[in-house]
Structure formats: structure tokens, C-alpha cells
C-alpha positions in Angstrom: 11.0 9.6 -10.4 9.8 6.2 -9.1 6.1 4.7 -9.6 5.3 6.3 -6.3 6.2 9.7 -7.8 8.5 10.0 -4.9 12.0 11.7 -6.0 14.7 8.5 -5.7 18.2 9.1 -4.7 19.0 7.7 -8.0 17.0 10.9 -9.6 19.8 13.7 -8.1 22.9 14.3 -9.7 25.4 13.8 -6.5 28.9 13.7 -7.7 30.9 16.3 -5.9 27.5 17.1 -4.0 27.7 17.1 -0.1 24.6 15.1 0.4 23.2 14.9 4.1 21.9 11.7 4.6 18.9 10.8 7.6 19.5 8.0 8.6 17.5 5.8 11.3 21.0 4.4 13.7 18.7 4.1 17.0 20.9 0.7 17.8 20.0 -0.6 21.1 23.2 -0.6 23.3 24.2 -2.4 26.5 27.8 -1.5 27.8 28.6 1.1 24.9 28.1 -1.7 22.8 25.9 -2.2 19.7 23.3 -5.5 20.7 21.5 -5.5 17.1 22.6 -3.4 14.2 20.1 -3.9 11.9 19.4 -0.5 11.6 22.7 0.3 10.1 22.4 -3.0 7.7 19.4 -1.0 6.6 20.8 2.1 5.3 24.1 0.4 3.7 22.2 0.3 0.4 21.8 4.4 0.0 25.2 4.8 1.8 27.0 2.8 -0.8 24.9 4.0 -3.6 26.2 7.9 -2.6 30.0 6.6 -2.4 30.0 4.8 -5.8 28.4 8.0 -7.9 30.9 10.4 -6.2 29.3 12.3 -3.0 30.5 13.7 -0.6 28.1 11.7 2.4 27.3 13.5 5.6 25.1 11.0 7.9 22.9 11.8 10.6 20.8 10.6 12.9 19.6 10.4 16.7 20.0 8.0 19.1 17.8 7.3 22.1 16.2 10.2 24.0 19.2 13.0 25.0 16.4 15.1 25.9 17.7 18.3 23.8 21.0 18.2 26.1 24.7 16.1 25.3 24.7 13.1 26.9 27.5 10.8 26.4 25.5 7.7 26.8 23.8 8.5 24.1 26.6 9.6 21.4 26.8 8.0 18.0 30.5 6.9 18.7 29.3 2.9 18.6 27.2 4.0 15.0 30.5 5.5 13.7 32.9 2.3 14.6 30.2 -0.1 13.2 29.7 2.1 10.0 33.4 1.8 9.4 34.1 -1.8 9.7 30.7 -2.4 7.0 32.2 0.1 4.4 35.4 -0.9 4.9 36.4 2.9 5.4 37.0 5.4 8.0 33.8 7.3 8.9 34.9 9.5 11.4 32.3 11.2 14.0 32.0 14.9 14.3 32.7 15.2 17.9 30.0 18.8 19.0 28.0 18.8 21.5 25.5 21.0 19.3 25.8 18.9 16.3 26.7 21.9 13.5 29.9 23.0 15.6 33.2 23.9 14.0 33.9 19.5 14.2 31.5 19.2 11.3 32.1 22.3 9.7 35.5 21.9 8.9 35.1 17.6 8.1 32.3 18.4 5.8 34.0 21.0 4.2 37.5 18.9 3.8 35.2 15.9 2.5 36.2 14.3 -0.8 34.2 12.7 -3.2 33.4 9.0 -1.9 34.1 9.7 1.6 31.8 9.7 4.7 31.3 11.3 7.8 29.0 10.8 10.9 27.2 14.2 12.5 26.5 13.6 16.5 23.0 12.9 17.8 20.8 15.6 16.3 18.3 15.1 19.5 21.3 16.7 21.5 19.9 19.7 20.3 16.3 20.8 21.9 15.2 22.2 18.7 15.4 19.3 17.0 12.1 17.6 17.9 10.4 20.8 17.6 11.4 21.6 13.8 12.8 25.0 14.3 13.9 26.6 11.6 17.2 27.8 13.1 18.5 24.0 13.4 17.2 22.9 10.3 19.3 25.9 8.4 22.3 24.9 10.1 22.2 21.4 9.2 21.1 22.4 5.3 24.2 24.6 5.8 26.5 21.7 5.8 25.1 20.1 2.3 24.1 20.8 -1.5 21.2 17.9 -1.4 19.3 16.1 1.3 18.3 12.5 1.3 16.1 10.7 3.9 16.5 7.2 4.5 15.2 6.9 8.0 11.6 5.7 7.1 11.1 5.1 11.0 11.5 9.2 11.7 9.9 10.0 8.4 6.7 10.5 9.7 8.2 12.8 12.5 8.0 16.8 11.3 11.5 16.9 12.8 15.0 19.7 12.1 16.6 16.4 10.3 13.2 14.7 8.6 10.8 17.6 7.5 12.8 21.3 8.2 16.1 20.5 6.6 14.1 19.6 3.3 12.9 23.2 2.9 16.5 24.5 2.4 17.6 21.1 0.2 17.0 19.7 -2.6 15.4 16.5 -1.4 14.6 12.8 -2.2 14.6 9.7 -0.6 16.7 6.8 -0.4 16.5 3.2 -0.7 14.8 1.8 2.5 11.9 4.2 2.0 11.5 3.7 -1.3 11.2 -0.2 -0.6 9.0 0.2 2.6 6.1 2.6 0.9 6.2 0.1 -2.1 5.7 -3.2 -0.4 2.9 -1.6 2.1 1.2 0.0 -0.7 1.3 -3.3 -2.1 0.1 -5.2 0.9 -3.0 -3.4 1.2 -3.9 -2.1 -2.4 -4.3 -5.6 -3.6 -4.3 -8.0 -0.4 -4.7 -11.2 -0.9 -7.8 -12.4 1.7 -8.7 -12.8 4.6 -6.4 -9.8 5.1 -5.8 -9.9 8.7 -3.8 -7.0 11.1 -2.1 -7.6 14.3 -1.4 -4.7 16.0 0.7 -4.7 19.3 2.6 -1.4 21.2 2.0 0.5 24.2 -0.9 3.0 23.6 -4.2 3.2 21.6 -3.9 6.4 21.1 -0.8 6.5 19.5 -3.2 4.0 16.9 -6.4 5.1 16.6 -6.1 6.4 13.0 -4.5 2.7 12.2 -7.4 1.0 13.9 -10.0 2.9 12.2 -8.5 2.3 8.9 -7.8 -0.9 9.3 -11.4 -1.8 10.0 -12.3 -0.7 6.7 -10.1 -3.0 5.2 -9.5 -6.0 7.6 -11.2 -9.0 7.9 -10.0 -9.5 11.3 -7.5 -7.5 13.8 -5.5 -8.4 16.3 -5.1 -6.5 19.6 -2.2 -7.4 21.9 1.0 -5.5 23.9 -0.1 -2.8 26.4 -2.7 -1.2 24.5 -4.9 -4.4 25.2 -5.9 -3.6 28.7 -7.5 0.0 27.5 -9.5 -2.8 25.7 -10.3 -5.0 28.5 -11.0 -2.1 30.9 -14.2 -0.9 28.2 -15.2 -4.7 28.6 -15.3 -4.2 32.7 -12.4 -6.4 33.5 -10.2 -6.3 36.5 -6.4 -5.5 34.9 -4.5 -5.0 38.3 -1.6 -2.5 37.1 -1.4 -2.8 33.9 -1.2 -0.2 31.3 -4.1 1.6 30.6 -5.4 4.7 29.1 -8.2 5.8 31.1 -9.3 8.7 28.8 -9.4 6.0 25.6 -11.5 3.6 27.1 -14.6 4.4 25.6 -13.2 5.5 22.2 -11.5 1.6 22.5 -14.9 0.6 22.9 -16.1 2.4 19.8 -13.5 0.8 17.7 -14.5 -2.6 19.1 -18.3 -1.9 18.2 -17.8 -0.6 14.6 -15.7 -3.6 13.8 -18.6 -5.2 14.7 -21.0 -3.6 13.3 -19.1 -4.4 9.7 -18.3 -8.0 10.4 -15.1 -7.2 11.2 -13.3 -10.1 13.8 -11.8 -8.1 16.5 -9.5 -9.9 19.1 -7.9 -9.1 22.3 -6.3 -11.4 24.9 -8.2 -14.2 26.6 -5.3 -14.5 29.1 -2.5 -13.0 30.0 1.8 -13.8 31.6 1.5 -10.9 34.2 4.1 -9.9 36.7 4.5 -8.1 40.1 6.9 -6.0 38.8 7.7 -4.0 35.4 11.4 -5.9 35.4 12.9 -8.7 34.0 13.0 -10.8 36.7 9.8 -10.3 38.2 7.9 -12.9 39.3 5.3 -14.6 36.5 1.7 -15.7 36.6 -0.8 -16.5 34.2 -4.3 -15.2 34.5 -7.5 -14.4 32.6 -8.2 -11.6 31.4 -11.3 -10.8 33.3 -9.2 -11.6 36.5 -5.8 -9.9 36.4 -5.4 -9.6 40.7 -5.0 -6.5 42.4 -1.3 -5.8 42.2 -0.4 -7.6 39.1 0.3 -6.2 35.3 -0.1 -7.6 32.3 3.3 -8.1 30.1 2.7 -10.9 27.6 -0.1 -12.4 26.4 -1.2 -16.1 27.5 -1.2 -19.7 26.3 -4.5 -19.7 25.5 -4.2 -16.2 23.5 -1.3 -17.6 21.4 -3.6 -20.2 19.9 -6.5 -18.0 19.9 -4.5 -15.6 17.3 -2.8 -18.7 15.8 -6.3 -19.9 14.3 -7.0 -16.7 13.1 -3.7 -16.5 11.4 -4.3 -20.0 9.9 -7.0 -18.8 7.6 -5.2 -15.4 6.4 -4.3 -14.8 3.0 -2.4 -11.9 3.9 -1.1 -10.8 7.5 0.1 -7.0 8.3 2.2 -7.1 11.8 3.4 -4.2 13.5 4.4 -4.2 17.1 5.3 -6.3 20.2 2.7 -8.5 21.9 4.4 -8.2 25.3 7.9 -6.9 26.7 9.4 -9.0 24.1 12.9 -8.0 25.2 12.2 -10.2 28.5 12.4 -13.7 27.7 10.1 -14.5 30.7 7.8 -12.0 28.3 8.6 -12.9 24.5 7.1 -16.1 24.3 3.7 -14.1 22.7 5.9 -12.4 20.3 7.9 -15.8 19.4 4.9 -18.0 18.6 2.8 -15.5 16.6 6.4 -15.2 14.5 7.1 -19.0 14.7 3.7 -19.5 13.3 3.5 -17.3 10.7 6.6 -19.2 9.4 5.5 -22.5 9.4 2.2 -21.0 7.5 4.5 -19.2 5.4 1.2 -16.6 4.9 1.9 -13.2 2.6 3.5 -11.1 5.7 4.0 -7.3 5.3 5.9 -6.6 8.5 6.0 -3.6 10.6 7.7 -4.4 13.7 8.8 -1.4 15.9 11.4 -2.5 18.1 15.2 -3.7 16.9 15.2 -5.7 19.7 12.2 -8.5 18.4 14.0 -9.3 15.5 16.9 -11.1 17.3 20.5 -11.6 16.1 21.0 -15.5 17.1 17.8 -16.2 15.2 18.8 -15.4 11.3 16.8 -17.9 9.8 13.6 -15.6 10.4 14.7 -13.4 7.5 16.5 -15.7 5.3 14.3 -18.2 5.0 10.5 -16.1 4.7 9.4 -13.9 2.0 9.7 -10.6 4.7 7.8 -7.6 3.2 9.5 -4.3 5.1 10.9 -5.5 8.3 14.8 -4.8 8.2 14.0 -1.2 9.4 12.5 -2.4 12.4 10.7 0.5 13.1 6.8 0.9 13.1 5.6 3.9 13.4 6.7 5.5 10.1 5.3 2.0 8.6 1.7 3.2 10.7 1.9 6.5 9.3 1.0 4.5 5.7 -1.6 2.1 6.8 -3.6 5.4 8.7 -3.2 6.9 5.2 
């Protein structure tokens, strides 16, 4: 049992044990092919742990959003072919459309110790996203012990997260262990100002974040879509950008108790907006009490980057999670890149949470070599928010 009384991998006995194994392999693809595989980096660590004591390892995981139905655009094929060239073995895929078919039956039965096999996206089944108990018993059925290592699903009451764990013994592997342990860290004993940038698509997704955070923040950051709920409480025009009509005024509550404890609380000053929600769309920069009619918000602006950059300057510690635009779109990414940049330079105490694979880029390395990264190579955030919302 670790410090964080959480049972480790390390604390079952696995040789000769069929171990299922969550994983978090939600690799972006383009073409079939994998474009970032962080992801998979991530879980190597438990993967290989398994393998060396003996255990039989059955991996799972979803990919993308199937919608409860097979969809081979969304099959784990790429995961399997990437897995195998890292572990220098075969890990072949159990080819069912309903994940527990007579495919995985028969490989995890024939598994020997050390080996490793790959169960098909588990959102191909409906039930999976709605925890019931007959999918979770099917998957238990494959294993003697259950390990989760997908710290980005974790907080999901999920088949392959929560319901397989009532039929298993349980514990969790590696990349958990290390993500609850540096964000307890982070904000148990931060060094100040302690401050929070917080970026995604919807406030309501972070409203138990936000309030939290105030409590222990000395100033937060607001950018990506969630911004213009923001701007909308303070009366401003936002053309067609993303907004949350029924949050408005809890947005505006959050803003006025930050203020009320001395809390800084930022949002974008101006804005890279588009005509369109594509990558190619054409790009304007605007205030953010003047977006025009027909325009939408997808980055934040020059004089936003340097607004946040001075407040970054002074922090002791910085907690990140989430995009500040479409960061995927270079016309879009420069927000995200120059927050990042900066923090760098400043080389501040970072406890990362970013929720997209696709902002921690694969032709820019240095980013995690050089910086003393606390929790990003998951790359997922919501799992991460699930811990600051305590």
C-alpha cells in the first residue's frame, strides 16, 4: 500500500494471474494512423511491470466515441501494432465486435505467463458508458485481478473503470499512482502565488474546479471556449462563439466570489476569431467586448497572451489544464504555444493537466525533456480535475 493508501500494482501477487489492464490508448489518428502516441508511452511502465512478474496481461481500452455500435474507424488495430513494436512482442487484438466474444475468450484463455493481448474498443458496447453490470461481469470474466491505469477515464463510473472492480480484485498502476501524488503535491503544499489556468470547452463541465480553486488560488486563469460564458455575464457582444446560456449567471458568481476573497480572476481581453469553426477559416483579431456579429472566438489574442504572461511571471507555482483555443489549428495554437513557451523560460513549479494529446506535439520534444513536468504524459485532464474539485 502506497502513501496514498491506494492499493499499487506492485501490492498483488500477479504471476500466473490474468490481469485486465485499463488502459487510456485514445491516440488521435489521421489515415488509420497513430499522429501522437503518448498515451501508449504512458502505460508502458505498468505493462512491463505485469510482463517481468509473470501475468498473463489483458489490455483494454476505448478509442474515440463508437457510440455503443462497431465502427471500424474506431478499432484499436493501430493501438495493437504500436504496442507491439514498443514491447518488442506480438500483442495481438481480439478481433469482436462486442468486445468479450469467443476472439478474447479463447486468447485470454491460451495466454501464457509474460504475454499480452489487446481487447477491442470497450465503447463498442452501449453498456459500457452506462456501467451495467452485465458488461462489467463479462469483462471480470476474462481475468483473476484488475488494474487501472487509465487516470484520464478514472473518474468515469464506467463497465472498464468502476463496474469491472466489483467482481476483481483491484489496484492501480503506475500512471495513477504518479498523477494523484504530484497533484496532491501541488496543491497541499504550493509554493506561492499559486496560480490556475484553466482552458476547455464548457463551465459547467468545471464549476466544482473553479470553486475550489478559488479557495486556494491566488489568481486564475480563464481561457478556451468556456471564456465567452464569461464575457457574455460581463454584457459583451461574442458573435458565435461558444456559450452556455444557462451558466451565465453562475459564471458571474464565480467571478464575484473570487472577488470578494482577493482572488485575481482573468479572462481574455481579446480574442483570434474566425468565420468558421475550421482550419482554414478566415482569422481576425478583436476585443472582447466587440466580437462582430458572425464571428467566433477560437484563440485568445495578442494582448491576452501578455496579459496571462505577467501573471505567470509572479507565480511560485502554476496548475494548467486545458487548451486556450483550438490548439490543434495552427492559425489557433498560438495562445496555447506562448502560455507553454513562457512557462519554460520562467521555468515556474508546473503541475500540468493538459487534456488533449494533440497540444503536447511530437516535433516539439524539448517541452518534456528539458522542464521539471509534474503529470502531463497522460495528456488527459479531466481525471487530473476530478482531484483539484476534491
Amino acid at each position: 500500500m502506497n502513501a496514498l493508501n491506494k492499493k499499487s500494482v506492485e501490492d498483488l501477487d500477479v504471476k500466473g494471474k490474468r490481469v485486465l489492464v485499463r488502459c487510456d490508448f485514445n491516440v488521435p489518428l489521421k489515415d488509420g494512423e497513430i499522429t501522437n502516441d503518448k498515451r501508449i508511452v504512458a502505460a508502458l511502465p505498468t505493462i512491463k511491470y505485469l510482463m517481468e512478474q509473470g501475468a498473463k496481461v489483458i489490455l483494454c481500452s476505448h478509442l474515440g466515441r463508437p457510440k455503443g455500435e462497431y465502427k471500424p474507424e474506431f478499432s484499436l488495430a493501430p493501438v495493437a501494432k504500436r504496442l507491439s513494436e514498443y514491447l518488442g512482442v506480438d500483442v495481438p487484438l481480439a478481433e469482436d465486435e462486442n468486445v468479450v466474444g469467443d476472439n478474447a475468450k479463447k486468447m485470454a484463455a491460451d495466454l501464457q505467463d509474460g504475454q499480452v493481448m489487446l481487447l477491442e474498443n470497450v465503447r463498442y458496447r452501449a453498456e459500457e458508458t452506462k456501467n451495467e453490470e452485465n458488461f462489467s461481469k463479462e469483462l471480470a470474466s476474462l481475468a483473476d485481478l484488475f488494474v487501472n491505469d487509465a487516470f484520464g477515464t478514472a473518474h468515469r463510473a464506467h463497465c472498464s473503470t468502476t463496474g469491472v472492480a466489483s467482481y476483481l480484485p483491484a489496484a492501480c498502476g503506475y500512471l495513477i499512482q504518479k498523477e494523484i501524488r504530484f497533484m496532491g503535491g501541488a496543491l497541499a503544499d504550493p509554493k506561492r502565488p499559486l496560480v490556475a489556468i484553466l482552458g476547455g470547452a464548457k463551465v459547467s463541465d468545471k464549476i466544482g474546479v473553479i470553486s475550489n480553486l478559488i479557495d486556494k488560488c491566488d489568481t486564475i486563469i480563464i481561457g478556451g471556449g468556456m471564456a465567452y460564458t464569461f464575457m457574455k455575464y460581463l454584457g459583451h457582444n461574442i458573435g458565435t462563439s461558444l456559450l452556455e446560456a444557462d451558466w451565465v449567471d453562475k459564471a458571474g458568481e464565480m467571478m464575484q466570489t473570487a472577488k470578494d476573497k482577493g482572488v485575481k480572476f482573468l479572462i481574455p481581453i481579446d480574442n483570434r476569431c474566425g468565420k468558421e469553426y475550421k482550419e482554414d477559416t478566415e482569422v481576425l483579431v478583436c476585443k472582447s467586448d466587440d466580437i462582430p456579429d458572425g464571428w467566433m472566438g477560437l484563440d485568445i489574442g495578442p494582448k491576452t497572451e501578455k496579459l496571462f504572461a505577467d501573471a505567470i511571471d509572479g507565480a511560485g507555482t502554476v496548475i494548467w489544464n486545458g487548451p486556450m483555443g483550438v490548439s490543434e489549428w495552427d492559425n489557433f495554437a498560438s495562445g496555447y504555444c506562448r502560455q507553454r513557451c513562457h512557462l519554460h523560460y520562467r521555468r515556474r513549479r508546473f503541475c500540468g493537466c493538459c487534456d488533449q494529446a494533440g497540444l503536447c506535439r511530437s516535433d516539439e520534444p524539448h517541452f518534456y525533456r528539458r522542464w521539471r513536468f509534474f503529470g502531463i504524459p497522460g495528456g488527459q485532464g479531466a481525471a487530473r480535475y476530478r482531484c483539484i474539485a476534491g
